[in-house]
C-alpha positions in Angstrom: 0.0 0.0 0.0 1.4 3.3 -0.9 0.9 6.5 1.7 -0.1 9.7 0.3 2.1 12.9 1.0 0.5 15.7 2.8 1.0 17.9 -0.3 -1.3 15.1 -2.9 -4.0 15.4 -0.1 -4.2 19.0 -0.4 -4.1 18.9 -3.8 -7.0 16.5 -3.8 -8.9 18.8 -1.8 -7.7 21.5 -3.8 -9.5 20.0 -6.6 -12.3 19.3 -5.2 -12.8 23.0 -3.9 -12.2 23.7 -7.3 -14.5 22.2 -8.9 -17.4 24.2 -7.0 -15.4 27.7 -6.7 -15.3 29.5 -9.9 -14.4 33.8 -10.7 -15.9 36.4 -12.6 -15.2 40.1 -13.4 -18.0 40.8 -10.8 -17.4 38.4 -8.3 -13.2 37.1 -9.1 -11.7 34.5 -7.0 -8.8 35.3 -4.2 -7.0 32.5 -4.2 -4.0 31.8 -1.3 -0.9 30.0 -1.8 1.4 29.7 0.9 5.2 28.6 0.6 8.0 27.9 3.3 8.9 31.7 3.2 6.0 33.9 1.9 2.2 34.1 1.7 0.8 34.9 -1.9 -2.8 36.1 -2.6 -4.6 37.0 -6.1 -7.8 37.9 -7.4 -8.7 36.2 -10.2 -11.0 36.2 -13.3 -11.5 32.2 -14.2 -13.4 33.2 -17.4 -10.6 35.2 -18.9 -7.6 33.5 -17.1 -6.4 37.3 -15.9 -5.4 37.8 -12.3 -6.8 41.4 -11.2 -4.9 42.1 -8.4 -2.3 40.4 -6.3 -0.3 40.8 -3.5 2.1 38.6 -1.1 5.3 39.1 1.5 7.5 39.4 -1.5 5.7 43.6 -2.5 8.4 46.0 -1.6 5.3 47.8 0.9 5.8 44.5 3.1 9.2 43.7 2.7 10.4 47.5 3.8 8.1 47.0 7.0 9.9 43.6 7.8 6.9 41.5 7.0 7.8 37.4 6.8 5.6 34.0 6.6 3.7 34.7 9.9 0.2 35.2 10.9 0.9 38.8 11.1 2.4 38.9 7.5 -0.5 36.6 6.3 -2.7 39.8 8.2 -0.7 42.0 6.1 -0.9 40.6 2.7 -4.9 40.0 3.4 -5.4 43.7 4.3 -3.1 44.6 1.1 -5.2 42.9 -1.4 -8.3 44.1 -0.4 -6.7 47.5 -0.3 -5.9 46.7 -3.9 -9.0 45.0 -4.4 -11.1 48.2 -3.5 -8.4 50.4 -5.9 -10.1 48.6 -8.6 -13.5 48.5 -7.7 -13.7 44.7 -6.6 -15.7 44.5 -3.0 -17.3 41.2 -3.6 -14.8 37.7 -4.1 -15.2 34.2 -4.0 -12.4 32.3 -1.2 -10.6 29.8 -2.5 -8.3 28.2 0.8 -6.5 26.1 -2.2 -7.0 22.7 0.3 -5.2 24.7 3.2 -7.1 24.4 6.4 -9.0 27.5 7.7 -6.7 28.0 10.2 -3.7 30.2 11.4 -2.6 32.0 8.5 -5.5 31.0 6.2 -7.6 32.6 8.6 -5.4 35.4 9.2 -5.4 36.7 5.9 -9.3 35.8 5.1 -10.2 37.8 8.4 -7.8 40.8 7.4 -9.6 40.8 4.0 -12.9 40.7 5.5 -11.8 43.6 7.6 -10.3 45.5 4.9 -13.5 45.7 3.0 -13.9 42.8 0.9 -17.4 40.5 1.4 -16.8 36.7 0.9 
């Protein structure tokens, strides 16, 4: 028998989550990634493949301010993108947690979005 990795479970629920979770212009998708050093978040338009705004612990507005793969950095990056978000007229999204738990940073950033004006 042959054990799964903890990354092919997330990407199994990845896809699944996917396969409900869909973007438009009106109502785009933020999708989170997170690596070993930084926290990435994008809105995206699934019907034209464009991301419409981004934002992650690698922007030089979080770097200068010492920002790293935390719960407070996730915090930053979420309030970021919906700063961004409201720059370009996007208030409602869609969450995609990309198979990640809703917990600690996940939550972080979702919560920071919420706060920062953005309606999931």
């Amino acid at each position: 028998m042959i054990r799964k990795t903890r990354k092919e479970h997330r990407l199994k629920r990845k896809a699944r989550i996917r396969r409900r979770v869909h973007g438009t212009v009106a109502r785009p998708r933020l999708s989170v990634y997170k690596s070993l050093r930084h926290v990435y978040a994008q809105l995206v338009d699934d019907a034209s493949g464009r991301t419409l705004a981004s934002a992650s612990t690698m922007c030089p507005e979080l770097r200068d301010q010492g920002v790293k793969n935390t719960v407070d950095g996730a915090r930053a990056v979420g309030t970021l993108v919906a700063q961004r978000a409201r720059e370009s007229g996007i208030r409602q999204v869609v969450f995609d947690r990309s198979g990640y738990p809703y917990h600690g940073k996940i939550r972080a950033l979702a919560e920071a979005a919420r706060e920062g004006g953005l309606e999931f």
